[in-house]
Kinemage of the C-alpha trace (Angstrom):
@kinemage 1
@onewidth
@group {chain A} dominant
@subgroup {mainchain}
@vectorlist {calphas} color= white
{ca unk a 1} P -6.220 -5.214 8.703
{ca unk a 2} L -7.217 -2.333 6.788
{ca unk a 3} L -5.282 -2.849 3.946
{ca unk a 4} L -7.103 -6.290 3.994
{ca unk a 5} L -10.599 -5.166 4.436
{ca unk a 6} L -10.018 -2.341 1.605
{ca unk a 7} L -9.060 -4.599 -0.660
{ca unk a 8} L -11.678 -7.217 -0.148
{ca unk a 9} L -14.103 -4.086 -0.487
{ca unk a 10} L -12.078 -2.971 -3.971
{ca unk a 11} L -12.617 -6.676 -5.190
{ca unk a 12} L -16.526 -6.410 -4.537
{ca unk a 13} L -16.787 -2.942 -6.209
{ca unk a 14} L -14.876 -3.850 -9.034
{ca unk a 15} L -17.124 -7.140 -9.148
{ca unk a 16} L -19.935 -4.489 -9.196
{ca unk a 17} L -18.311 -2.866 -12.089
{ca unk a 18} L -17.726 -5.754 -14.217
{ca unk a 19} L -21.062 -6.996 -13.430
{ca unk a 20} L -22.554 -3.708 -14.937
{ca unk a 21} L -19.911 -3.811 -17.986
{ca unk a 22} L -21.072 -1.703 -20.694
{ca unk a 23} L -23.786 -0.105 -19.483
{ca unk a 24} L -24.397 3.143 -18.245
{ca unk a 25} L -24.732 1.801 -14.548
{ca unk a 26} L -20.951 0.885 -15.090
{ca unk a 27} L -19.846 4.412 -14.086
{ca unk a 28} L -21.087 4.292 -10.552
{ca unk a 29} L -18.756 2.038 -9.207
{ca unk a 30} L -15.617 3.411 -10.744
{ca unk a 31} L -16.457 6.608 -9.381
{ca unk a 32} L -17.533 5.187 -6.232
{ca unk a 33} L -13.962 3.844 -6.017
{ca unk a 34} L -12.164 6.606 -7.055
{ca unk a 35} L -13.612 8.629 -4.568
{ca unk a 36} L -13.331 6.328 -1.842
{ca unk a 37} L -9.131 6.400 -2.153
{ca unk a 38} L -9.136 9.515 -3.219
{ca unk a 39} L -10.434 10.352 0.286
{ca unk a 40} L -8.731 7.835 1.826
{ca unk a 41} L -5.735 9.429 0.291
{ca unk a 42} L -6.215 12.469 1.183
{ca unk a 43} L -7.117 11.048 4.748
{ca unk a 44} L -3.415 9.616 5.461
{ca unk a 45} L -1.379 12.486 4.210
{ca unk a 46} L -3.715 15.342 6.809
{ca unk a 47} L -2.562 12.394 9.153
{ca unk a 48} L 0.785 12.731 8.373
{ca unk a 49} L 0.541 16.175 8.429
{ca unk a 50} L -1.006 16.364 12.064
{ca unk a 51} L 1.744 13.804 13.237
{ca unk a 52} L 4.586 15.796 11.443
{ca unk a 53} L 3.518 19.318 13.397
{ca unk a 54} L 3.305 17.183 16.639
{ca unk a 55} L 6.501 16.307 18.293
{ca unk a 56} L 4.368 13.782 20.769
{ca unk a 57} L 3.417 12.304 18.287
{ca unk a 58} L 6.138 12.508 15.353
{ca unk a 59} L 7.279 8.506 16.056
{ca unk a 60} L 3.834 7.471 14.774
{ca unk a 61} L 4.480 8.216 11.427
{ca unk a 62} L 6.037 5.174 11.324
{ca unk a 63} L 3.967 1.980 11.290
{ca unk a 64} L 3.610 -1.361 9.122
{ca unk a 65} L -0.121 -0.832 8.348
{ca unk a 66} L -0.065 2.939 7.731
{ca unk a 67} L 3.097 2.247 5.191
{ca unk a 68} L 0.979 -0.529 3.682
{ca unk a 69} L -2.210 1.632 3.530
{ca unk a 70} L -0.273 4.014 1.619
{ca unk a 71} L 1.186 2.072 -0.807
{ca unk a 72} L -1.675 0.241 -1.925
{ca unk a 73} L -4.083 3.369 -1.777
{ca unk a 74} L -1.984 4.733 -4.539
{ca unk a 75} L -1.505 1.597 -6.343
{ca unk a 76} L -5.427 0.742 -6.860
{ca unk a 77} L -5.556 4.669 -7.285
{ca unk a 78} L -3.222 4.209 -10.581
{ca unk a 79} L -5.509 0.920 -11.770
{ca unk a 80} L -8.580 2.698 -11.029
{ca unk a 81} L -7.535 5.674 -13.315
{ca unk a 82} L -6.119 3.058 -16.029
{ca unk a 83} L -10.301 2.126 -15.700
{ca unk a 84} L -11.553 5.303 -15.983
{ca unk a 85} L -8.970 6.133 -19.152
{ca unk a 86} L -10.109 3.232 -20.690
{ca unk a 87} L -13.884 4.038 -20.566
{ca unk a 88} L -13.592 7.655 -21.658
{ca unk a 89} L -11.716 6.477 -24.784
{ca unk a 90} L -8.253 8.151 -23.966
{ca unk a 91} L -6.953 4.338 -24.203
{ca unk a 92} L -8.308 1.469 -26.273
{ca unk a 93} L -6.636 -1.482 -24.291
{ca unk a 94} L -5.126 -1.526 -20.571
{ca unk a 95} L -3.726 -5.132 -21.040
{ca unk a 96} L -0.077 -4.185 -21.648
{ca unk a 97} L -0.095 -1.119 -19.101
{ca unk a 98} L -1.599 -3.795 -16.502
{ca unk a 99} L 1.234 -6.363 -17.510
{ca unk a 100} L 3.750 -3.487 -16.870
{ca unk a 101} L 2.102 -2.340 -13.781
{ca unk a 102} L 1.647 -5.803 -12.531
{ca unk a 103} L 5.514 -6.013 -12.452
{ca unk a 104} L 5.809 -2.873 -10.308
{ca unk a 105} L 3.347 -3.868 -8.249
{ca unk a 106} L 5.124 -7.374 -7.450
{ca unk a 107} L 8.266 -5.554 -7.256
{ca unk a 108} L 6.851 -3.372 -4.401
{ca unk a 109} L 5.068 -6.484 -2.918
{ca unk a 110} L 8.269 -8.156 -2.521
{ca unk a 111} L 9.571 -5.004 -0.676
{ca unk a 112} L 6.667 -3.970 1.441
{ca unk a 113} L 6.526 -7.568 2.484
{ca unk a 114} L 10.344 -7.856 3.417
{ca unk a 115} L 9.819 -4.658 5.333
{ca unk a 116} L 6.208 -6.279 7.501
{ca unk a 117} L 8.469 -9.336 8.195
{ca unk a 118} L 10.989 -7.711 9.494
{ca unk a 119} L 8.486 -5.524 11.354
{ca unk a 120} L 5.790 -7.716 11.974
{ca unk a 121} L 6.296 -10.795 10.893
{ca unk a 122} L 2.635 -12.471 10.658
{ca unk a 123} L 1.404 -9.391 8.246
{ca unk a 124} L 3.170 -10.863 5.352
{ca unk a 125} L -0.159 -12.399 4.110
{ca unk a 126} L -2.194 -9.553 3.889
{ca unk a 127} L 0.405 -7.968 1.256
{ca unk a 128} L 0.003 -11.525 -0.908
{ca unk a 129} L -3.592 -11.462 -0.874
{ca unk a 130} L -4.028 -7.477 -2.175
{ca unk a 131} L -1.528 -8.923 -4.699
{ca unk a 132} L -3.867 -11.663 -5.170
{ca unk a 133} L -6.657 -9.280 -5.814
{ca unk a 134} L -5.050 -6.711 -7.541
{ca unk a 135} L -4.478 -10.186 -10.152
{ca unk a 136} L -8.137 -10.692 -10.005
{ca unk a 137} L -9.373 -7.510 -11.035
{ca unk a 138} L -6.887 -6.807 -13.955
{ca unk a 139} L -7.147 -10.610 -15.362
{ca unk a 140} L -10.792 -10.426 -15.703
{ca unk a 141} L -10.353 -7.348 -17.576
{ca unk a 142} L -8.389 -8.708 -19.827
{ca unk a 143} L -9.715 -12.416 -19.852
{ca unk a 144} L -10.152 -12.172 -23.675
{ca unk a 145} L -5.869 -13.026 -23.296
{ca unk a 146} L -6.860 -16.104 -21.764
{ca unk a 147} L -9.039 -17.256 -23.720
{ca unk a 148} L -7.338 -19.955 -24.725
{ca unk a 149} L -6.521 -21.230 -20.861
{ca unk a 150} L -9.606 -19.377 -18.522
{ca unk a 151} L -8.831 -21.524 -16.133
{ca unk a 152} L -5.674 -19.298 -15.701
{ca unk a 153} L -8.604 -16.722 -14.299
{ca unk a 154} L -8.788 -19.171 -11.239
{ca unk a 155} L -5.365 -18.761 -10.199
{ca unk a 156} L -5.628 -15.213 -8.068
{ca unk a 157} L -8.727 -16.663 -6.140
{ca unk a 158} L -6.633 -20.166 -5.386
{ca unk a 159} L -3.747 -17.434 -4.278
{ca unk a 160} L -6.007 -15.878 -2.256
{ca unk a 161} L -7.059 -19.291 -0.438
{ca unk a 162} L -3.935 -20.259 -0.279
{ca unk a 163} L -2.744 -16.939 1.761
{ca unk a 164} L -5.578 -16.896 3.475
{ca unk a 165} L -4.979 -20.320 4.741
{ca unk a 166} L -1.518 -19.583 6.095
{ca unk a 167} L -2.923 -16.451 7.728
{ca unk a 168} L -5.003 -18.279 9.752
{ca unk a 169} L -2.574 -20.815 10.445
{ca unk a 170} L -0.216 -18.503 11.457
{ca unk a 171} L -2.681 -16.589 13.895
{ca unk a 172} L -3.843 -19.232 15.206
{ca unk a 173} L -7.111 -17.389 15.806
{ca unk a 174} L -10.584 -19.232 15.873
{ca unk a 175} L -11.074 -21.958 14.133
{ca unk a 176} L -14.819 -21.571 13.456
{ca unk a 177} L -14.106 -18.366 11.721
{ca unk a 178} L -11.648 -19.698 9.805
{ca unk a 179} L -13.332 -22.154 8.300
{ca unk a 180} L -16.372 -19.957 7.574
{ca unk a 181} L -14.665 -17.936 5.954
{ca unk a 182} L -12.654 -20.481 3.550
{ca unk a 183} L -15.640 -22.311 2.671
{ca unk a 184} L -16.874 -18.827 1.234
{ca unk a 185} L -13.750 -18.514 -0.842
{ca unk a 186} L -13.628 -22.422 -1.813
{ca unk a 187} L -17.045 -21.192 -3.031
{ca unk a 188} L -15.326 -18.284 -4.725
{ca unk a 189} L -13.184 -20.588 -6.735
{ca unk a 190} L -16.243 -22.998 -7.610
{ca unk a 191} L -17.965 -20.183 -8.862
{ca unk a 192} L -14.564 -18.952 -10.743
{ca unk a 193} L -14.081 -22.233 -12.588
{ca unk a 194} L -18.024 -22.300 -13.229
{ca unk a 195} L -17.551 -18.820 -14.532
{ca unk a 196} L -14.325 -19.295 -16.729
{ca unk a 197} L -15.960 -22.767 -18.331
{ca unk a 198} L -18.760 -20.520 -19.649
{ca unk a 199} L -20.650 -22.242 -17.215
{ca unk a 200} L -21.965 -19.371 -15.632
{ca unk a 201} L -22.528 -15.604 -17.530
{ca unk a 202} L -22.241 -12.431 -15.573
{ca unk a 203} L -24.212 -13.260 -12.378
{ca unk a 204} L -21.087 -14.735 -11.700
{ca unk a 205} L -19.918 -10.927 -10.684
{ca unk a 206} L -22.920 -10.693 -8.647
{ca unk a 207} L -22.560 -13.811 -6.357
{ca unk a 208} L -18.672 -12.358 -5.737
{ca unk a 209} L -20.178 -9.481 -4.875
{ca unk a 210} L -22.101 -10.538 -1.938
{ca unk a 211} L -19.605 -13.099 -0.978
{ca unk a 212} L -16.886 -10.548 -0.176
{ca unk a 213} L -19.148 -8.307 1.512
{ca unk a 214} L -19.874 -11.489 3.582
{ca unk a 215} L -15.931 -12.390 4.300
{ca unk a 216} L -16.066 -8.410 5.270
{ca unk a 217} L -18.764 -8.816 7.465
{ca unk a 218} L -16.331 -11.714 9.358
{ca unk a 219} L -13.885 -9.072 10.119
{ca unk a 220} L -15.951 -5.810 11.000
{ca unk a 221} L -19.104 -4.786 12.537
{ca unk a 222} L -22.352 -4.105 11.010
{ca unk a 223} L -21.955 -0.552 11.526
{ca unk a 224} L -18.662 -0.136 9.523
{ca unk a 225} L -19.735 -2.950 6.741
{ca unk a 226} L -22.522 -0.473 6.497
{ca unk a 227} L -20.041 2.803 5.816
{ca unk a 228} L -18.374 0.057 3.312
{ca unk a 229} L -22.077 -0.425 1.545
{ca unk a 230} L -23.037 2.826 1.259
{ca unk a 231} L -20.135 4.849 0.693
{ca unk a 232} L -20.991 6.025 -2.658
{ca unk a 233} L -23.622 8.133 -0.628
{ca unk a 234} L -21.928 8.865 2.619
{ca unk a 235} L -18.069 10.209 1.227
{ca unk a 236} L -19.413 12.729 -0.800
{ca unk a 237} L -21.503 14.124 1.786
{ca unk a 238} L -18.706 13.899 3.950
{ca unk a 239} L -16.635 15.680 1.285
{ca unk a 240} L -19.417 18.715 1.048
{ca unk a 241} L -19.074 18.991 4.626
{ca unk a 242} L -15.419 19.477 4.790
{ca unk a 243} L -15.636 21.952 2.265
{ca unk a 244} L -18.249 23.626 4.139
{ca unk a 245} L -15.893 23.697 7.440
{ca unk a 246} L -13.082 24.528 5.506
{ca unk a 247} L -14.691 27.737 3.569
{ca unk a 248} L -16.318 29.046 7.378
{ca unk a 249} L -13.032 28.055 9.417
{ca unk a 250} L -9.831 27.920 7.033
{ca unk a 251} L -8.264 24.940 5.846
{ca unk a 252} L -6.326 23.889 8.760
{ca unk a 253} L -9.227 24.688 11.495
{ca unk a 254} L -11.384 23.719 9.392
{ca unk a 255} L -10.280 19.980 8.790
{ca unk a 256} L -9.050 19.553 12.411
{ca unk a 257} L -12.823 20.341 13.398
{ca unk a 258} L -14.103 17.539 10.850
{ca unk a 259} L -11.004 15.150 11.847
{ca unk a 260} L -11.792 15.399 15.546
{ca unk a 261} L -15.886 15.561 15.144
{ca unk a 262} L -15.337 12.182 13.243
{ca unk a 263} L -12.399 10.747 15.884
{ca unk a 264} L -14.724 11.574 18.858
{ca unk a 265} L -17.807 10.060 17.308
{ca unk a 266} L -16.626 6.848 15.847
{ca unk a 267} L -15.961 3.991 17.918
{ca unk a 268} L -12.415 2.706 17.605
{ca unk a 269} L -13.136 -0.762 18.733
{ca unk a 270} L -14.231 -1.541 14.951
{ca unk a 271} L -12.323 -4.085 14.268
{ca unk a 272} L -12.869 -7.967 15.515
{ca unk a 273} L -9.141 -9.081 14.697
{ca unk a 274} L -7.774 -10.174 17.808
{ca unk a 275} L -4.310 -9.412 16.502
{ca unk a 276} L -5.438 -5.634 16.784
{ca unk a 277} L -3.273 -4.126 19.559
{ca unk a 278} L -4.015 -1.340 22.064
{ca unk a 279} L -0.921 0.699 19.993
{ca unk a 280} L -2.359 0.026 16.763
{ca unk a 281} L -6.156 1.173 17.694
{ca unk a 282} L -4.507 4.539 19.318
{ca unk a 283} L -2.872 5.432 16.069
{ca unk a 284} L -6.035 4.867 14.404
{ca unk a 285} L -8.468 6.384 12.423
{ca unk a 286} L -5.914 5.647 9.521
């Protein structure tokens, strides 16, 4: 589920990005995203590190979502810094690297899912649709490629239908919600062919925008979609106060003091997916 709702969020900031393509507002985002997984990053492995020194609780180290989180956190973390290369001028063109890394990534996507299925079998989807996205973001980068087929640009969002669909068949969840939620992305796509048939210019990037933050606010509640909305404020103050705990109380005190202030005060109820089990919300906070 998190992997799911982080990439959803990546899609919207990266929508965000485009949308604000050669400007100087165009920086914001990226940075907002790199700091976002670099924190996230940097979230997991103290996590690790907590579990590691813990015999109780050394078996929860292992765990489909965590593994998942993990992979994909560096994964955007590579594309994001392909982004930020590209703007500075260190590279002219990302298509190639992104054709290359595509193949790694599908490569890994292949294994990560073989290793949900056999752990969980009805996660498979989720690692699809950050595939999906992952497509998305780097094709409409690099939709001067396609130029002579942009309706090729459509493809990732019918993927992303398509695995959402069997998702929600497979869950067999709410129906209501379901639907809601694929009429937003049938939307999507109507919007994506408007968009690739010069149709629409680059509003297009805006309406995404709001439309994943509003397939977001299916999944979570107001209070976290709020976190999602305003991280670009919120992470670096978080990241001043760590430092601040960290220079008064030492590294190790120091974090455990901001890990446990932020365990104790955050509801871990968060998430609305039913699938969520008691195991998975005790081994939370990532």
């Amino acid at each position: 589920m998190k992997t799911f709702i982080l990439s959803i969020w990546s899609m919207a900031t990266f929508s965000a990005y485009f949308a604000c393509n050669k400007t100087a507002w165009q920086v914001i985002p990226l940075l907002n995203l790199l700091i976002v997984y670099t924190t996230i990053g940097f979230a997991i492995a103290f996590k690790l590190h907590q579990d590691m020194v813990s015999i109780e609780k050394s078996a929860r180290i292992v765990g489909t979502d965590r593994t998942s989180l993990m992979l994909w956190t560096c994964i955007w973390g590579f594309v994001i810094v392909l982004f930020a290369l590209r703007d500075l001028g260190f590279i002219m063109d990302i298509g190639m690297i992104s054709a290359l890394w595509l193949f790694f990534v599908l490569l890994t996507t292949v294994m990560t899912s073989c290793y949900v299925i056999i752990q969980d079998s009805n996660r498979w989807t989720v690692q699809l649709f950050s595939t999906s996205v992952l497509h998305w973001v780097l094709s409409h980068d690099s939709k001067v490629w396609l130029a002579g087929t942009p309706w090729m640009l459509g493809l990732p969002v019918l993927s992303i239908i398509i695995c959402r669909i069997a998702h929600h068949v497979e869950r067999n969840q709410d129906p209501r919600q379901a639907v809601m939620e694929l009429i937003v992305w049938i939307c999507c796509f109507a919007f994506e062919l408007s968009y690739d048939l010069n149709l629409l210019g680059p509003t297009y990037y805006i309406v995404y925008y709001f439309f994943c933050y509003l397939v977001m606010a299916m999944w979570i509640t107001r209070k976290v979609l709020c976190v999602f909305a305003m991280s670009y404020l919120l992470i670096p103050l978080f990241v001043l106060y760590s430092l601040w705990k960290i220079k008064r109380d030492g590294f190790s005190l120091g974090m455990s003091k901001v890990w446990l202030r932020l365990y104790h005060r955050w509801n871990k109820g968060e998430l609305r997916d039913p699938s969520i089990n008691a195991e998975e919300i005790d081994d939370d906070m990532l």
